[in-house]
N, C-alpha and C positions, 0 to 999 in steps of 0.2 A: 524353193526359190528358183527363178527362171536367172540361167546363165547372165544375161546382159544384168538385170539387175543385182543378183550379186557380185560381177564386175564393177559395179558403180559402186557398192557398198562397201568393197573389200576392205577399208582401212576398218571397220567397225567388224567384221566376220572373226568368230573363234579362229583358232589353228585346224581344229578339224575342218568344219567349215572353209578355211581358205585351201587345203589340203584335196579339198572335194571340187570345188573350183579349178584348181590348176589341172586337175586329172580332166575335167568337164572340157574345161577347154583346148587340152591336148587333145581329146577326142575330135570334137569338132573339128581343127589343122589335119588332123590324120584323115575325116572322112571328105574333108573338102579338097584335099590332095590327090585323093581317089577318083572325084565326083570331077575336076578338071584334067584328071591325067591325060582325056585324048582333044583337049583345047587347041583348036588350029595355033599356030606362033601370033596372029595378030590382036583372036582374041584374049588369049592368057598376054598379052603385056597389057590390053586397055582394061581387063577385067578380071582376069584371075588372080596375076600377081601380085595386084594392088591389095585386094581383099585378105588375100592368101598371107603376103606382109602385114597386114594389121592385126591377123590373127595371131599371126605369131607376136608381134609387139604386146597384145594381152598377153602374152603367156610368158614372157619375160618381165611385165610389170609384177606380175602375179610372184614370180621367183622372186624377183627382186625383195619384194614386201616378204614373203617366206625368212629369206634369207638373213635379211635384217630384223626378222623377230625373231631367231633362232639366235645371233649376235650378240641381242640384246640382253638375252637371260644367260 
């Protein structure tokens, strides 16, 4: 299953499967932090940061949902 769409899917994903996910997407933040590290200052505010912050916002959804099915049981 391709990343974006098991990000869509995640309330419905096992635990392993959301587990694989959060690690998926960490990845991704790590190699796109890499891929911008020598972005002049004007384009990482119009375009890296922006991106760069939504990646990390999935990967906080993703804890989130973790964290409250962990709670739950």
């Amino acid at each position: 299953m391709f990343i974006n769409r098991a990000y869509v899917e995640r309330e419905s994903l096992s635990d392993r499967d959301l587990e694989r996910l959060r690690a998926s997407l960490a990845d991704q933040v790590q190699r796109y932090e890499y891929a911008i590290r020598n972005y002049p200052p004007d384009r990482m505010e119009k375009h890296g940061r922006p991106f760069l912050d939504k990646l990390r916002e999935k990967v906080a959804h993703v804890d989130a949902l973790i964290t409250s099915r962990t709670n739950v049981r």
